[in-house]
N, C-alpha and C positions, 0 to 999 in steps of 0.2 A: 504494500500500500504506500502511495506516496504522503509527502507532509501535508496536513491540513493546516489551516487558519487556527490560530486560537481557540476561538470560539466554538468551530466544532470539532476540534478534540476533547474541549469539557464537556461537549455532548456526549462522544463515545465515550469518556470515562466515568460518567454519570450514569449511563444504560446500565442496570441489574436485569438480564433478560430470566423471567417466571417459566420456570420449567415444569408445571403442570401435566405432566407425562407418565408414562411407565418408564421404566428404568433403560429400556433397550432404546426406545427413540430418545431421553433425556440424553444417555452417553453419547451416543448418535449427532446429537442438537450441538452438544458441547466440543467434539471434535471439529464440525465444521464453523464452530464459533470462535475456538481457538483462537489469537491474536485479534481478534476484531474488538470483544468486548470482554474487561476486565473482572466483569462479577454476574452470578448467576445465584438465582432464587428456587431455592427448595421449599415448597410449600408444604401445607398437607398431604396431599395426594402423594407424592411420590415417598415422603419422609415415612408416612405410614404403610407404604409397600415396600420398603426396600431398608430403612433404617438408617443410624449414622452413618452404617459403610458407608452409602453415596456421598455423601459430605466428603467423607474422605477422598473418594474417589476423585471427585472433583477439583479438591485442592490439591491432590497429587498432579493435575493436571496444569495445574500455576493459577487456578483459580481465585478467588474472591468470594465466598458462599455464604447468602445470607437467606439465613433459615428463618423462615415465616411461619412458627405455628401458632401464633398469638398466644400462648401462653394465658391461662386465667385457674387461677385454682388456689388454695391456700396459701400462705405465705412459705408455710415449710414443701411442700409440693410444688411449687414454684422456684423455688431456689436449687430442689435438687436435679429439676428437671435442665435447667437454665447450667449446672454446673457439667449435665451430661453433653450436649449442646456444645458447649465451648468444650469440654473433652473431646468431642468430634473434631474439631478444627473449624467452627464456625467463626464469619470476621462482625456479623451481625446478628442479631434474633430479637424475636417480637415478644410484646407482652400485653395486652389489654389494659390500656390507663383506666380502665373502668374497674379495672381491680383493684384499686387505690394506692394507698403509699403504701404503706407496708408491704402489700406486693411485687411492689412498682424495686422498693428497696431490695428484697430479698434475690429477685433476680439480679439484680447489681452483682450481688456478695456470691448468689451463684457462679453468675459468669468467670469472676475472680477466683474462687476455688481452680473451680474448674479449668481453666486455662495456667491456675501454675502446679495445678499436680501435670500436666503435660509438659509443661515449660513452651507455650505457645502464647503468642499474642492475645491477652482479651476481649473480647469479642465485644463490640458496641452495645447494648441494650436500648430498641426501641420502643416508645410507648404509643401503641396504636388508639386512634382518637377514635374516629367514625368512619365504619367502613363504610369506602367507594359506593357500593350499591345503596346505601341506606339515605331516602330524602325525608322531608318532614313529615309528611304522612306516615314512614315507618317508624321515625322514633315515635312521634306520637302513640301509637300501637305496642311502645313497650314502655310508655311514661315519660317519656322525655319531653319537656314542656319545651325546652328550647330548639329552635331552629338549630341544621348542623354546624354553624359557623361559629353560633355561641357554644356551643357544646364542645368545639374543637380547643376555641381558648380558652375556656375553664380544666378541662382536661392537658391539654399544653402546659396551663401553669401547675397544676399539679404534679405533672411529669416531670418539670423544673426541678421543683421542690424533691423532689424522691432521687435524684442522682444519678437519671437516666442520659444518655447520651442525645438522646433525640428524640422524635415520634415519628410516626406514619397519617399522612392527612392527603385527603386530595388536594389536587393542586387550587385548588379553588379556594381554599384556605392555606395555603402556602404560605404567600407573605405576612398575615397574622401571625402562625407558628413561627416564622423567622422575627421578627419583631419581638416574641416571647421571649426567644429564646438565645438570642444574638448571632454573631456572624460564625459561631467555632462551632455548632453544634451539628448535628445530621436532620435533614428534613428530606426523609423518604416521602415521594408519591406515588403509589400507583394509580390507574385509572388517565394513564397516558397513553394519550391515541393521537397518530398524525391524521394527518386531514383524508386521506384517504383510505383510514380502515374507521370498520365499523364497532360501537360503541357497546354490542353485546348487552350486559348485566351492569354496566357502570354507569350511574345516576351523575355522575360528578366529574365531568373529563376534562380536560385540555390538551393542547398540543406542548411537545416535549420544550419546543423554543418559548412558548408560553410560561410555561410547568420554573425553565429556570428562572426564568425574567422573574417570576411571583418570589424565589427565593429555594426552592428545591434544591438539593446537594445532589439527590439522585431519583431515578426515575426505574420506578419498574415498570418494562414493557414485556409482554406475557406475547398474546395469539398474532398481532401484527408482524412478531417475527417467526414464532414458532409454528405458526400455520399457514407463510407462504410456502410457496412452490423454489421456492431458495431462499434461505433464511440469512443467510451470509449475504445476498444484494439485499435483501428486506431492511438491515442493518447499516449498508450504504448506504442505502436510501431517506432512511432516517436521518442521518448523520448528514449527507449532505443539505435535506430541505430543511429538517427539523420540525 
């Protein structure tokens, strides 16, 4: 590949491509992804069929893996799950701010466990605000009297407070959570779509050029790469138009 402009090379190095797959097409995904893009997303779906191995797998491959299982459960269940996670080799992992502090905490202390009985890097801790699919008509349906943008910043600043590294927000509330939380922090978004794929299950989108302008560190983009017919140009192509 030749040198790019500034500007989108913070794009490629921003992209975390969601590997939502089985284990044969994810390894697959990731050999032709190789050098294009720096980090890849284990979500549920594959974590629960195949297990830490792939984590490893992946990072033996020079990856970047950030393990997405939003984590919500007690605080001791929490911590230990979060210290197995960073024993995998993970460089991020998620946690439901709706768990609160204490939880928000314990994962902290996990990751840190975790990562130096291996003697590896610790792994970031993100505190997931409101998922992408969710608009006001659906918090409402589970109590949530505020709209998602209020809910993202009350949630943001509680993530603050708990000693998390960042959170996960659509971009649509991006520049809030950056605002919250200043310039050093991580502000995951998924539910980034360029202008030519389609919007699926996410309530809440922008485009990747958008997503940083708002304040985003990084971008997870899921099916607009992993579902074209070349996923390797899917990934130029973002990078170029953004």
């Amino acid at each position: 590949m030749t040198a790019l402009p500034e500007g989108r090379e913070r794009l490629r190095s921003s992209i975390i491509v969601a590997l939502d797959t089985d284990a044969h097409t994810a390894l697959s995904l990731a050999h032709t992804l190789r050098g294009r893009v720096e980090h890849l997303k284990v979500g549920m779906t594959l974590f629960y069929a195949e297990g830490p191995g792939i984590v490893r797998q992946f990072t033996e491959m020079g990856f970047s893996v950030f393990v997405d299982l939003k984590l919500h459960d007690i605080p001791h269940q929490v911590r230990g799950a979060a210290r197995e996670v960073a024993r995998a080799g993970a460089s991020m992992l998620t946690v439901h701010a709706s768990g609160g502090r204490a939880m928000m905490e314990a994962a902290v202390h996990g990751a840190c466990e975790g990562s130096a009985e291996c003697g590896s890097d610790t792994p970031d801790v993100l505190a997931v605000t409101v998922l992408t699919s969710l608009d006001d008509a659906a918090l409402a349906e589970v109590g949530v009297a505020a709209a998602p943008a209020g809910q993202v910043e009350l949630l943001t600043r509680l993530a603050r407070e708990s000693g998390v590294q960042g959170v996960v927000c659509s971009p649509r509330e991006a520049a809030a959570a950056r605002a919250i939380l200043g310039p050093e922090a991580l502000v995951v978004t998924p539910g980034v779509r360029p202008l030519w794929a389609a919007t699926d299950d996410q309530a809440r989108v922008a485009t990747p050029a958008d997503a940083l302008a708002a304040g985003a560190s990084h971008l997870v983009i899921g099916r607009p790469i992993t579902g074209a017919s070349q996923p390797a140009l899917a990934v130029e192509r973002i990078v170029t138009e953004g």
